[in-house]
N, C-alpha and C positions, 0 to 999 in steps of 0.2 A: 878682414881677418881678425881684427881687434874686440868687434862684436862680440864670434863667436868666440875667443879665449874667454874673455869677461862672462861671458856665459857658461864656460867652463866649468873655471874658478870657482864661478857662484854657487853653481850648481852643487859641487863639489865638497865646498863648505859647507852647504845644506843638508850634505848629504851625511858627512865627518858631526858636525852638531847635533842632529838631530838621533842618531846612532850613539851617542855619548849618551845622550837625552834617555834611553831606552835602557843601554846597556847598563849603567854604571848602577847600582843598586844603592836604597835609598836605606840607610840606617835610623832615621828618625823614627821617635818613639810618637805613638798616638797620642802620649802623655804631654809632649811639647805644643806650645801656644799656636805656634804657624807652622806648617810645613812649606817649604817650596822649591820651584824648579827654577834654573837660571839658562838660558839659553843666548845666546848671541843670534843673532840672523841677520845676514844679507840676502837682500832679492832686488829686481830690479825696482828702480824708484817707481813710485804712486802706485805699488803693489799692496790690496789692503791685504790687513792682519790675516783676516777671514778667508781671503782667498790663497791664501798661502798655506793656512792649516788647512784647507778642504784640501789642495792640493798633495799635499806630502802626506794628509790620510790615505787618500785613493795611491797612492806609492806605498804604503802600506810602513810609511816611518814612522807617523806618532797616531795618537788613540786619541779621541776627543768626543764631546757631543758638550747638547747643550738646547737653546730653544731661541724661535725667532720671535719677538715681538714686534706686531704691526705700528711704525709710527718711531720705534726705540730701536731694531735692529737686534742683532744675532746675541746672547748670553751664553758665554761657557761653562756650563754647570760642572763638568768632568777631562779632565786632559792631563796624559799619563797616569800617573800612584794618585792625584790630587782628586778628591769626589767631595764637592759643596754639600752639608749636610752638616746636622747637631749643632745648629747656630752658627755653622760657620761660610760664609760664601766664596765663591773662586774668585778672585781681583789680579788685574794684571796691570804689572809697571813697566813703563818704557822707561830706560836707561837709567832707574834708579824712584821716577815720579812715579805717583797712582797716575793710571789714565783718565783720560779727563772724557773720553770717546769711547764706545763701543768697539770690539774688533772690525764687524762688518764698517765703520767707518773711519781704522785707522788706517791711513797710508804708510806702508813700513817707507824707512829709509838706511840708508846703507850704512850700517856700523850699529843697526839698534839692538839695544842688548832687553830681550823680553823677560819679566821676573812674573813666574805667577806661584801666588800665594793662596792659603785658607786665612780668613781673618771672620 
């Protein structure tokens, strides 16, 4: 029975973040250096990055794309308001760092809080 609560929960908060993610509208001007989106996520551990956005697209919670390279792994060119373009490219931080990994090879864990950026 604990399983499925924690599964719940999670679900839940996936559901509450990513919905904030969409709904709250983005005041930044084109004019400012970075834009960015801040996100919290829990999902179950050694769930990657990647399959967790594939997943909550096909649920139809957040927007993304992007391209796979053979050997390097999946790039997010686009996700939400944020579109890599004009010298600037999509970069995402866990819990505050640049990532050091691709999403196709980051394993989320529980309390990580995802920052993506234009830079």
């Amino acid at each position: 029975m604990k399983k499925y609560n924690k599964k719940l929960y999670i679900g839940i908060a996936i559901i509450l973040l990513f919905s904030v993610f969409f709904l709250v509208p983005s005041f930044k001007k084109e004019s400012q250096i970075a834009d960015s989106i801040i996100a919290p996520v829990q999902f179950t551990p050694n769930t990657f990055l990647y399959d967790a956005l594939v997943r909550e697209k096909d649920k139809g919670n957040i927007d993304f794309s992007g391209k796979n390279y053979p050997g390097l792994g999946f790039f997010v060119t686009d996700i939400g308001t944020l579109h890599s373009g004009n010298g600037k490219n999509l970069i995402y931080y866990i819990n505050g760092k640049e990532a050091t990994v691709g999403v196709s090879s980051y394993a989320l864990k529980d309390g990580d809080v995802i920052e993506w950026k234009l830079e």
